[in-house]
Kinemage of the C-alpha trace (Angstrom):
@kinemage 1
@onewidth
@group {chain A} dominant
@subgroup {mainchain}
@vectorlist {calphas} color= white
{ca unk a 1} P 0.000 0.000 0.000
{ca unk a 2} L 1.166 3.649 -0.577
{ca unk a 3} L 2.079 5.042 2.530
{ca unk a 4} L 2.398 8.578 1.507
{ca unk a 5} L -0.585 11.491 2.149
{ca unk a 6} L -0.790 13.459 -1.098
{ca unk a 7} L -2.329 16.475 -2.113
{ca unk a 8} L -1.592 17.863 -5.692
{ca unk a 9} L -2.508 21.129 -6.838
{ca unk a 10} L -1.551 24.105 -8.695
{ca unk a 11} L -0.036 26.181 -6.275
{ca unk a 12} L 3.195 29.380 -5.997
{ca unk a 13} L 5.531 28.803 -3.175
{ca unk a 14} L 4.831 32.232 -1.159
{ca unk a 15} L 1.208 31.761 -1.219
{ca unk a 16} L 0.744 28.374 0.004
{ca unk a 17} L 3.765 27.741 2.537
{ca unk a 18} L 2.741 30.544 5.296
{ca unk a 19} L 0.200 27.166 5.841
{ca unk a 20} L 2.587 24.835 6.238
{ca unk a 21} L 4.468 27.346 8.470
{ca unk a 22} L 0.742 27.769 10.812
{ca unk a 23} L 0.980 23.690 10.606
{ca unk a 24} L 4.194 23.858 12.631
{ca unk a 25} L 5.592 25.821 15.501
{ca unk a 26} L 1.996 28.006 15.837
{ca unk a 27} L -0.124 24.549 16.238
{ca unk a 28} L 1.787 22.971 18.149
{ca unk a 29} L 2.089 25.985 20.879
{ca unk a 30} L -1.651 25.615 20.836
{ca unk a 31} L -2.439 21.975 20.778
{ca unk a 32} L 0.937 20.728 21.990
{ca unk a 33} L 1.256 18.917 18.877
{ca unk a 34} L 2.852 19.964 15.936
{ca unk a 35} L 1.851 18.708 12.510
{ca unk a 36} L 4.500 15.869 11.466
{ca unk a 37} L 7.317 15.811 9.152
{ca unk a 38} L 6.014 17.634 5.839
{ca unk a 39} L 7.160 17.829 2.129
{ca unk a 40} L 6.136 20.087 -0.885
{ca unk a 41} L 7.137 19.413 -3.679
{ca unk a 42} L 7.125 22.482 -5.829
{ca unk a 43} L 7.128 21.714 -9.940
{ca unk a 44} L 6.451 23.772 -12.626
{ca unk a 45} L 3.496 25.694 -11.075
{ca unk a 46} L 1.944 22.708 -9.180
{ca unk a 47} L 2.404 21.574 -5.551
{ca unk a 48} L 2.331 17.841 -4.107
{ca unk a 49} L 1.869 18.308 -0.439
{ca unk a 50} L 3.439 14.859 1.455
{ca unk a 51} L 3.020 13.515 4.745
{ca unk a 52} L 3.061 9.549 5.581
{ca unk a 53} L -0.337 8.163 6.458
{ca unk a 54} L 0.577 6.581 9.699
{ca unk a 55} L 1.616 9.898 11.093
{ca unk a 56} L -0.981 11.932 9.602
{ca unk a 57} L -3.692 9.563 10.700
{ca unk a 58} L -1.549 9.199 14.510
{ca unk a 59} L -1.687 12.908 14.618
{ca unk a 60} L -4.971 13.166 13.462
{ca unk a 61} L -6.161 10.519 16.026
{ca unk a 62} L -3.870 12.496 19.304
{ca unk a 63} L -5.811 15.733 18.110
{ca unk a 64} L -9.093 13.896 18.385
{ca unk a 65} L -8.639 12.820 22.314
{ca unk a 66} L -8.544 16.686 23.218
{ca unk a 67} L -11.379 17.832 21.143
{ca unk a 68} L -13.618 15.166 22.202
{ca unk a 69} L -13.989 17.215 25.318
{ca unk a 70} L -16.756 20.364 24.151
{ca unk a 71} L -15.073 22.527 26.639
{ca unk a 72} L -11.741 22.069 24.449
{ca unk a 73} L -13.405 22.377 21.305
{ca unk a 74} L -15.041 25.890 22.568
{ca unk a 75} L -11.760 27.090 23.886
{ca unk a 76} L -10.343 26.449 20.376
{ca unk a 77} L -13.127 28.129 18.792
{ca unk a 78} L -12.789 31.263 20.948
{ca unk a 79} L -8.925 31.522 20.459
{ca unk a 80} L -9.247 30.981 16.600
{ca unk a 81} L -11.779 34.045 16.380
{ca unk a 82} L -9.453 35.698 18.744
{ca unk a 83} L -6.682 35.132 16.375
{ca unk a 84} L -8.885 35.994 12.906
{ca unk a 85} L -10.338 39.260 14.662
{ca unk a 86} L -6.300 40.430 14.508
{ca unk a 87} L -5.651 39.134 10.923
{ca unk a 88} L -8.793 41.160 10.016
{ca unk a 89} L -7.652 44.156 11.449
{ca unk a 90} L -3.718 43.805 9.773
{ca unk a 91} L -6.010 43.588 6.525
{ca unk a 92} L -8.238 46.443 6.972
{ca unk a 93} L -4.641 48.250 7.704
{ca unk a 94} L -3.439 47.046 4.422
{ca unk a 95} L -7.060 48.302 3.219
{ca unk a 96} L -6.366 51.978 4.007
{ca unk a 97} L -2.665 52.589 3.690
{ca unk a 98} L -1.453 54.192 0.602
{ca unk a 99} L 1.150 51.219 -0.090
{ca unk a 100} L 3.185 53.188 -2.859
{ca unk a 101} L 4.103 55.800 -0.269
{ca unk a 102} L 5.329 53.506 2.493
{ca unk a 103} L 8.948 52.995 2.669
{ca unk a 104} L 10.971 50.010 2.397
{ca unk a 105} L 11.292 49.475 6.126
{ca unk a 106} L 7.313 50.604 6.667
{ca unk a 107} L 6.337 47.956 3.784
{ca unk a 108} L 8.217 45.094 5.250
{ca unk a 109} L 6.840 46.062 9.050
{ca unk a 110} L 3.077 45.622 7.721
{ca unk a 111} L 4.258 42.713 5.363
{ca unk a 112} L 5.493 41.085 8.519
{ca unk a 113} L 2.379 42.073 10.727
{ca unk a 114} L 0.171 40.111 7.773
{ca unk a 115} L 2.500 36.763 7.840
{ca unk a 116} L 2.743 36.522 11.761
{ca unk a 117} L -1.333 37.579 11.995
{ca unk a 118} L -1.964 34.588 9.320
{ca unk a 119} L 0.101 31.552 10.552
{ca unk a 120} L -1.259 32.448 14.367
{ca unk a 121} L -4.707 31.911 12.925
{ca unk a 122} L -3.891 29.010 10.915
{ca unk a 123} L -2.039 27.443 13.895
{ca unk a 124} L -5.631 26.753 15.128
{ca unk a 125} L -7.237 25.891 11.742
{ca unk a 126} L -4.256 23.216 10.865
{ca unk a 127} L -5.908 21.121 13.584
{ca unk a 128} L -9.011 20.691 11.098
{ca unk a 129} L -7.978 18.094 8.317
{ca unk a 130} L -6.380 15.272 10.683
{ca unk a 131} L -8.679 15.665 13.249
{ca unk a 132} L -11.734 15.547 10.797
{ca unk a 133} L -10.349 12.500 9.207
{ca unk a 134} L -9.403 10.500 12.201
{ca unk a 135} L -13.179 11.091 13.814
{ca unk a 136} L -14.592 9.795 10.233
{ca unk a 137} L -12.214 6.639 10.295
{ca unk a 138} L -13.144 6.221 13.994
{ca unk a 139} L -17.266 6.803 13.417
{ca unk a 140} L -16.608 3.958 10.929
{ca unk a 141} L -15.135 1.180 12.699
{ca unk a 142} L -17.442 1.685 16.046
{ca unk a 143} L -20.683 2.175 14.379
{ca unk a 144} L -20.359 -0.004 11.559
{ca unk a 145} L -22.674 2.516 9.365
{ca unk a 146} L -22.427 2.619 5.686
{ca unk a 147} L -20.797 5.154 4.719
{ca unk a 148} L -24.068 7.105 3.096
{ca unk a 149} L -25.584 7.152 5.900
{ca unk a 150} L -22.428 8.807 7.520
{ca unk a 151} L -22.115 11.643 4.849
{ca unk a 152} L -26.244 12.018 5.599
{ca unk a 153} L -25.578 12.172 9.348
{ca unk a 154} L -22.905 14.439 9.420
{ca unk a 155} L -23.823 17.232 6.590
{ca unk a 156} L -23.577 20.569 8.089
{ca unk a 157} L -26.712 22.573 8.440
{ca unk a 158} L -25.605 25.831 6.652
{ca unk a 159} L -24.498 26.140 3.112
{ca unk a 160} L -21.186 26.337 1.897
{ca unk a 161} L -19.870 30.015 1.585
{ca unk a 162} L -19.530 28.927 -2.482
{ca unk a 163} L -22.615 28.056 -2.244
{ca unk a 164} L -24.469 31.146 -0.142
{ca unk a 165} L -22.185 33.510 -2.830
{ca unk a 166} L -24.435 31.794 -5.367
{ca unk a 167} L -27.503 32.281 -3.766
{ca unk a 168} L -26.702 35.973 -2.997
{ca unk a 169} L -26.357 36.762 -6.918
{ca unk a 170} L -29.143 34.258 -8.160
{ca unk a 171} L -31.802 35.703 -5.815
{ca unk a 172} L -30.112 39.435 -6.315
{ca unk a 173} L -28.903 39.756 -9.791
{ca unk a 174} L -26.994 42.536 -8.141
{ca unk a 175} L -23.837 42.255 -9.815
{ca unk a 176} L -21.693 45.510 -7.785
{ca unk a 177} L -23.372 44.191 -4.043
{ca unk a 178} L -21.674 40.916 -5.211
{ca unk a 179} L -18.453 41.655 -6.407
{ca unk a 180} L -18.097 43.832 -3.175
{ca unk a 181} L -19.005 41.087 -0.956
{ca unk a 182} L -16.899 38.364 -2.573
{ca unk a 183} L -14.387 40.132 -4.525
{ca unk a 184} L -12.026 37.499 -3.232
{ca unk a 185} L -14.144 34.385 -4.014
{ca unk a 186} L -12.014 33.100 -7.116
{ca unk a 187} L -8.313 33.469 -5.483
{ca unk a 188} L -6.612 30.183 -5.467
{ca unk a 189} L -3.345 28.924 -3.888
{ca unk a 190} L -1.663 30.285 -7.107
{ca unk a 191} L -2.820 33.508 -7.949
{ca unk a 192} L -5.295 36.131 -6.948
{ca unk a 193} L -8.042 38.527 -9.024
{ca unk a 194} L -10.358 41.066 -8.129
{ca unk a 195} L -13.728 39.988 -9.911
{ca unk a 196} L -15.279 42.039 -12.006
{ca unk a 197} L -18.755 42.185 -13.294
{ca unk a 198} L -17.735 40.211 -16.477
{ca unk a 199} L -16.872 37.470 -14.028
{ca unk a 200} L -20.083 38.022 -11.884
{ca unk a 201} L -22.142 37.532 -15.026
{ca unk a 202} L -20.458 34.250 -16.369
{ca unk a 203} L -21.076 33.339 -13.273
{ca unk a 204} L -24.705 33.867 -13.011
{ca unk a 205} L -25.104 32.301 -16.056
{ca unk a 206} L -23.764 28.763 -14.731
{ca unk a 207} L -25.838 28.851 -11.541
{ca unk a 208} L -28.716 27.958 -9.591
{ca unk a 209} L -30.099 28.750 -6.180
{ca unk a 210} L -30.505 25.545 -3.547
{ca unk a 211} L -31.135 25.310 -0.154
{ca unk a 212} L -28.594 23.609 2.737
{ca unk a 213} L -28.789 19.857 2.951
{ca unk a 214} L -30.962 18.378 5.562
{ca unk a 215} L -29.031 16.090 7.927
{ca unk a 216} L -30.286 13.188 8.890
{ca unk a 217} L -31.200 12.803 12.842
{ca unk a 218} L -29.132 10.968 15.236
{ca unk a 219} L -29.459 7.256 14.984
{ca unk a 220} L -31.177 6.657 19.029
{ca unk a 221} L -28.833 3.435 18.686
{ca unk a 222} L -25.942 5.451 18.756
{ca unk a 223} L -23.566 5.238 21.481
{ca unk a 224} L -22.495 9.286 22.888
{ca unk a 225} L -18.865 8.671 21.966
{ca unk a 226} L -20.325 7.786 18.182
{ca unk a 227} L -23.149 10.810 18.323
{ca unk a 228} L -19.669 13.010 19.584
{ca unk a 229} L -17.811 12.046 16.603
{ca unk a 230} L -21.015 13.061 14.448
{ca unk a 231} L -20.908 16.105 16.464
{ca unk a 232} L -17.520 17.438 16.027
{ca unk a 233} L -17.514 15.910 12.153
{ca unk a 234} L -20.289 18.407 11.154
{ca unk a 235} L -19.217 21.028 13.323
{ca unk a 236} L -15.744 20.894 11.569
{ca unk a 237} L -16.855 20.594 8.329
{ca unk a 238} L -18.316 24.326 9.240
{ca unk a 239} L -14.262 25.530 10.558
{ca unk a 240} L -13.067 24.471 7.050
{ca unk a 241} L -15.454 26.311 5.110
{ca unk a 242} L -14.829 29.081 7.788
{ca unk a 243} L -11.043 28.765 7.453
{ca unk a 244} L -10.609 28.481 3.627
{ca unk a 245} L -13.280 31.857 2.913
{ca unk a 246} L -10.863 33.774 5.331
{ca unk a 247} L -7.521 32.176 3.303
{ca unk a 248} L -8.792 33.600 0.346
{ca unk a 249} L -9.082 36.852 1.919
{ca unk a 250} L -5.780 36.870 3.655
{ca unk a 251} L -4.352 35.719 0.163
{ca unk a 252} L -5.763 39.175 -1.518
{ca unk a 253} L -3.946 41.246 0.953
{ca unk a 254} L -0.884 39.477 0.875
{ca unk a 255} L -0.908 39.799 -3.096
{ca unk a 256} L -1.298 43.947 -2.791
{ca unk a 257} L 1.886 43.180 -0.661
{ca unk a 258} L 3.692 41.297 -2.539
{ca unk a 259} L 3.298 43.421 -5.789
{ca unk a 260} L 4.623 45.949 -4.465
{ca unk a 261} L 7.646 44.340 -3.843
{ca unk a 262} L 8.077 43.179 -6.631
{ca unk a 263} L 7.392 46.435 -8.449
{ca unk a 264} L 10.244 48.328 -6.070
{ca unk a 265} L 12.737 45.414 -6.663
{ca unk a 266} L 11.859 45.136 -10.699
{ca unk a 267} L 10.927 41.506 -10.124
{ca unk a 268} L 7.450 40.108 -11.413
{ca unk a 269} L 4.845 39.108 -10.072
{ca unk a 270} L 5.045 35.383 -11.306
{ca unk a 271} L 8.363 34.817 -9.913
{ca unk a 272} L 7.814 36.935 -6.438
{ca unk a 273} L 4.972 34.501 -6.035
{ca unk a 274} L 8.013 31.640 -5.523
{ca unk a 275} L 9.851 33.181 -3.157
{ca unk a 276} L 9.547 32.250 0.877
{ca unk a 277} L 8.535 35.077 3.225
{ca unk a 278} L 11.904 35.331 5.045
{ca unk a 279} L 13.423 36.944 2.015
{ca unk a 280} L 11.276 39.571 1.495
{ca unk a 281} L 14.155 41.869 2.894
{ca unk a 282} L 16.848 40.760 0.896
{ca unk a 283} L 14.668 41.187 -2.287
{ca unk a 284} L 13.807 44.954 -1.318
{ca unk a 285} L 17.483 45.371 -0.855
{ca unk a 286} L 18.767 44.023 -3.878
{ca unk a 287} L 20.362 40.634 -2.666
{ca unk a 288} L 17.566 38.255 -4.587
{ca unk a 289} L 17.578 38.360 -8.495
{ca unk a 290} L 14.977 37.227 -10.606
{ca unk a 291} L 16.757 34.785 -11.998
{ca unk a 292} L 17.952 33.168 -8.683
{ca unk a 293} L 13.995 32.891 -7.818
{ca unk a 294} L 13.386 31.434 -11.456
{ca unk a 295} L 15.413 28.443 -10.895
{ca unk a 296} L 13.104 26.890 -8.519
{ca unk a 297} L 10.419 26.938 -11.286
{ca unk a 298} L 11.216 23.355 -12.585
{ca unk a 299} L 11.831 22.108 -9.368
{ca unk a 300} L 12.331 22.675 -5.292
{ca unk a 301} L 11.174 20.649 -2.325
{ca unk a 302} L 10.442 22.166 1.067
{ca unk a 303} L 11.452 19.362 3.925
{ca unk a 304} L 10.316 20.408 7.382
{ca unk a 305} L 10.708 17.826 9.902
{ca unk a 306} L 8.517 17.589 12.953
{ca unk a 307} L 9.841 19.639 15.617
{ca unk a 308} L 12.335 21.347 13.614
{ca unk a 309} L 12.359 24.858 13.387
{ca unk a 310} L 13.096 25.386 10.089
{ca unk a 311} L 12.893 23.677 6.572
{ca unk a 312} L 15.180 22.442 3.990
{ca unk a 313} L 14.650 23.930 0.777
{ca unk a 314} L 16.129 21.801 -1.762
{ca unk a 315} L 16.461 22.197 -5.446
{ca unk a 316} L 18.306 20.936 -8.823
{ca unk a 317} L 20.231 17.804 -7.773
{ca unk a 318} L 19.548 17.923 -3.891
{ca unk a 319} L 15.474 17.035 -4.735
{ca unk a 320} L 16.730 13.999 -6.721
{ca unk a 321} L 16.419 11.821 -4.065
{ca unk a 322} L 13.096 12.713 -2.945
{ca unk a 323} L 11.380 11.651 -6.323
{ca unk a 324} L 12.373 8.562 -5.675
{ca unk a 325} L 10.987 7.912 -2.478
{ca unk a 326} L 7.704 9.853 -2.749
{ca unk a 327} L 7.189 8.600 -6.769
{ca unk a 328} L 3.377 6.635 -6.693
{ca unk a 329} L 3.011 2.961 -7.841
{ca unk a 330} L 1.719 2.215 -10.683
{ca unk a 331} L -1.898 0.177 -10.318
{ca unk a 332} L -3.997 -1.065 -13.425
{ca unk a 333} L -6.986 -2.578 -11.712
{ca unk a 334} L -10.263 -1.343 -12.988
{ca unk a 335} L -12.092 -0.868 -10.247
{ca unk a 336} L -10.985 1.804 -8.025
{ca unk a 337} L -12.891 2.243 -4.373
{ca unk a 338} L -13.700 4.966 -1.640
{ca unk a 339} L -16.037 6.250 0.050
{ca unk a 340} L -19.365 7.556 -0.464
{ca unk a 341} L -19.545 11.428 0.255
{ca unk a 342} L -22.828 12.283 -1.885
{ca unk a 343} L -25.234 9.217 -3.202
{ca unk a 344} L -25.929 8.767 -6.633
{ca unk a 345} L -24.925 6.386 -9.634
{ca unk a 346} L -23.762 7.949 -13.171
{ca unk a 347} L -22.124 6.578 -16.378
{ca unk a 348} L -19.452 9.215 -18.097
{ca unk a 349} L -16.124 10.210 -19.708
{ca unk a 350} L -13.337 11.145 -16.874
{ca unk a 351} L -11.665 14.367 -16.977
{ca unk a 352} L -8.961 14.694 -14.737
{ca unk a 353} L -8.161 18.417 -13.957
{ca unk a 354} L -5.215 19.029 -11.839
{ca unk a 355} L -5.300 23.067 -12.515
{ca unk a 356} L -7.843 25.130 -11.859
{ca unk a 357} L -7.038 27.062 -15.057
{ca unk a 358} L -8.192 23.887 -17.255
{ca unk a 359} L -11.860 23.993 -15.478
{ca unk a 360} L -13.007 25.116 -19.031
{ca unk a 361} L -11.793 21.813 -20.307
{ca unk a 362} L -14.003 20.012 -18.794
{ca unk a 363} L -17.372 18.968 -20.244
{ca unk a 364} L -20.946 19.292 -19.648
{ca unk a 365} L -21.925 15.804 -18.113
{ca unk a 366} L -17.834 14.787 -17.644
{ca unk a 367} L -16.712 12.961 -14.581
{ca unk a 368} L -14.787 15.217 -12.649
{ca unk a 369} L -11.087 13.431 -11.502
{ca unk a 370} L -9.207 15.349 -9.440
{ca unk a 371} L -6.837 15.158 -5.924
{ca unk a 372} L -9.110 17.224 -4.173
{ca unk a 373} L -11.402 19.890 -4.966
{ca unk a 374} L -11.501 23.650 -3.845
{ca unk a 375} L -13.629 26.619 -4.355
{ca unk a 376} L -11.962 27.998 -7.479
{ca unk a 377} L -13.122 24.260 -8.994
{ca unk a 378} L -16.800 24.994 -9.073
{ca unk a 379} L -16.831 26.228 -12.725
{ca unk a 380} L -16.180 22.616 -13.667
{ca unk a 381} L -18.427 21.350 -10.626
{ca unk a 382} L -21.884 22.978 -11.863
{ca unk a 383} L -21.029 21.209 -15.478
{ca unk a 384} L -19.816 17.667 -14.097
{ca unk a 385} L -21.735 14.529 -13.556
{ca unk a 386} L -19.891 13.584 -10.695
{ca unk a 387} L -17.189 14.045 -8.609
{ca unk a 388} L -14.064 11.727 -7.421
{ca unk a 389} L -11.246 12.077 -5.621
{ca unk a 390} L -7.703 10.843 -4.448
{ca unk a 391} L -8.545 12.623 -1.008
{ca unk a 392} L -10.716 13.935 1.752
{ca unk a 393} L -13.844 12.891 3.658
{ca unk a 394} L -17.443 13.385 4.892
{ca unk a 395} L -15.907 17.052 6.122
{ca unk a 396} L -14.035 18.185 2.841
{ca unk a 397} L -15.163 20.365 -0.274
{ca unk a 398} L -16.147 17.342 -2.752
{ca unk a 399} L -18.342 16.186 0.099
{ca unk a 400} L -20.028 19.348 1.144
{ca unk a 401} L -20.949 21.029 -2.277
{ca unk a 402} L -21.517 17.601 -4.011
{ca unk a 403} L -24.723 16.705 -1.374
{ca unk a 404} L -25.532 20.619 -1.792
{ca unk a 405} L -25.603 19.967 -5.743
{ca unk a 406} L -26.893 16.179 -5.233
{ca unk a 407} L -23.621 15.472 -7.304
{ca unk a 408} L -22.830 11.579 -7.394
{ca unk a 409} L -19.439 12.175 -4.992
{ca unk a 410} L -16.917 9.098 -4.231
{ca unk a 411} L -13.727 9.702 -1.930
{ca unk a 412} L -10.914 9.207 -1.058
{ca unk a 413} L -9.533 6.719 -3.647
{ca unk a 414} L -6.157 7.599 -2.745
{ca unk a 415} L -4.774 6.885 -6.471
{ca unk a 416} L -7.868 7.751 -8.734
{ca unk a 417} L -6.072 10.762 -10.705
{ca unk a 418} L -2.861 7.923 -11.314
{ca unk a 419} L -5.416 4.853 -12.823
{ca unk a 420} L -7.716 7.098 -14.792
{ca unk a 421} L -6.740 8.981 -17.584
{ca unk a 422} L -8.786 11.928 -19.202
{ca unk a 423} L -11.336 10.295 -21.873
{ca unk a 424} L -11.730 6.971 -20.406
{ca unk a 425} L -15.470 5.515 -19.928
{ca unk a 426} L -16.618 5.033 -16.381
{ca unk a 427} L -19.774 4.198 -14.176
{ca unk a 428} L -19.953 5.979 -11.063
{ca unk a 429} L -21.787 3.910 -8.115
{ca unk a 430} L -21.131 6.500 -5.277
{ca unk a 431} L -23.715 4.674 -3.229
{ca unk a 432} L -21.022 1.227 -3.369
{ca unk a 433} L -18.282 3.797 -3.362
{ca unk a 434} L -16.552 1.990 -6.639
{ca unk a 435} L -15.578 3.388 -10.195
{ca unk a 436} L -15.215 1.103 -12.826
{ca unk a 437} L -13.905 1.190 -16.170
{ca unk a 438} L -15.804 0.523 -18.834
């Protein structure tokens, strides 16, 4: 069996490592764990996020003792809004400062106020994933329950913030309230935009209003440690959507940061977006080049080890290794299994989409392959048939906005996006959890 956690995306080094920076020293002042040894590997505009299943799931499953206790779980709740109430404020500073006119030493002062306000909060929401993931695995083996009727018991009982943006412009057509409300609703892990009403009306075009899921009551045979687990699954399906609407936020303001930068240092913007936050004082003074930054394009591999206090950033030669030892296996069976996340059985042509910038290539009616969804995915989520993926459970994006949709949803394959290949035939059976190939 694999024994390697991945999560593949497109992704630029300074906008997705501040997380894997929260993951470490912040969360583990807070939880007294911190989040085990870690690997990105960066390549050519796409990010495979490592970590060995046996210490994600042990982590996952040490997490899960303290947050069983509600008193824990509130404390956590109160610190994180604690924590988010000061990123806010860092933002709304970015908000109203004229940024051209600050100087050098001003700039990297409020650059440095954003990065330490955003890996504080994110200490707290790193707990999320592992601990959401553990509680499913755990719900499972005591309770016996097929795994529909998990993803029916633990739906959360509000609506995705995707999902209540939709509803916002369906019911209002009211393009400006919209765009000034979610202006930040299509910034990824790779970029950022400001939307603009040509944006707000392709997107009205390719939606429709729905109304949250209704979860299904707690089974009276239940034990309370099971009806906990339900508890804290839906309740922390709710922190992620929380969590990943205030990432894109925090990912706006670091971008009017981060151009500015690169504007004052004649770097772009493309290649400031792969540099790591502790050199944004040496590129402001003229010690990073563009073309130093450039040769991490192809490849370079972040290696932080649990408890250390800094990574290893590795690149050309030095990375070598590391393909090796993270490559996948190779697998040609035909049926590939998971789990159930949204019922539902459906016959179509895969498309496996790895970037959020190929969304258009996918088809009306196309089965929807990916490692794990997001919310800059749901162009090619409204159009697909159904969803699978290599990752994730009841709590994750496929899940929620696949039962919102009433999407056929299967996963947690672990190797889907490695057996299936873009134009081959396949039925669907979420409610079995299986794809086969036809």
């Amino acid at each position: 069996m694999d024994d390697w956690f991945r999560w593949e995306r497109e992704a630029a080094i300074h906008l997705l490592f501040p997380t894997l920076e929260g993951s470490m020293k912040p969360l583990e002042e807070f939880s007294g764990y911190g989040f085990p040894t870690t690997i990105l590997i960066f390549k050519n505009g796409l990010v495979t996020w490592c970590v060995k299943n046996s210490e994600f799931y042990g982590y996952g499953a040490k997490l899960l003792e303290i947050y069983k206790d509600r008193e824990k779980e509130q404390e956590m709740v109160n610190e994180a809004t604690k924590r988010l109430d000061i990123l806010k404020k860092v933002e709304e500073k970015i908000d109203k400062a004229s940024i051209s006119d600050l100087s050098n030493e001003e700039l990297i002062n409020l650059y440095n106020e954003l990065h330490s306000a955003f890996i504080n909060y994110y200490g707290i929401g790193a707990i999320q994933e592992p601990l959401a993931m553990q509680a499913e695995v755990e719900l499972k083996e005591t309770t016996k329950l097929p795994d529909e009727e998990i993803s029916n018991l633990t739906s959360p009982n509000k609506l995705s913030y995707t999902q209540e943006a939709d509803n916002y412009l369906f019911e209002t057509k009211d393009m400006e309230g919209f765009i000034k409300k979610y202006y930040w609703i299509d910034n990824n892990y790779s970029q950022t935009k400001v939307l603009s009403k040509e944006d707000a009306e392709k997107r009205l075009s390719s939606i429709k209003s729905v109304q949250p899921p209704v979860s299904g009551s707690l089974n009276l045979d239940l034990n309370p440690q099971a009806k906990r687990l339900v508890e804290l699954l839906k309740n922390f399906a709710m922190y992620q959507d929380d969590r990943k609407r205030n990432i894109l936020i925090y990912l706006h303001h670091l971008e009017i940061l981060l151009k500015e930068i690169g504007k004052r240092s004649n770097i772009s913007l493309d290649a400031i977006r792969n540099t790591f936050p502790q050199e944004i004082e040496d590129i402001l003074n003229g010690k990073i080049t563009e073309e130093y930054i450039n040769g991490r394009k192809e490849k370079c591999f972040v290696v932080w080890e649990e408890k250390a206090h800094k990574p290893s950033i590795l690149t050309g030669d030095e990375a070598n290794k590391w393909d090796e030892i993270l490559a996948p296996k190779t697998n040609h069976t035909r049926i590939i299994k998971g789990s159930c996340a949204s019922k539902g059985k459906t016959t179509g042509r895969v498309r496996i989409l790895l970037n959020v910038s190929e969304n258009d290539k996918l088809e009306d009616g196309e089965v929807l392959v990916t490692f794990m969804t997001s919310p800059d995915f749901m162009s090619a989520v409204r159009r697909c048939s159904a969803i699978v993926t290599n990752l994730g459970g009841v709590t994750s994006h496929a899940a929620i906005i696949s039962r919102e949709l009433h999407i056929p949803c299967i996963v947690g394959t672990k190797n889907a996006t490695e057996i299936l290949k873009t134009g081959d035939m396949v039925e669907v059976d979420a409610d079995n959890g299986e794809i086969k190939i036809l």
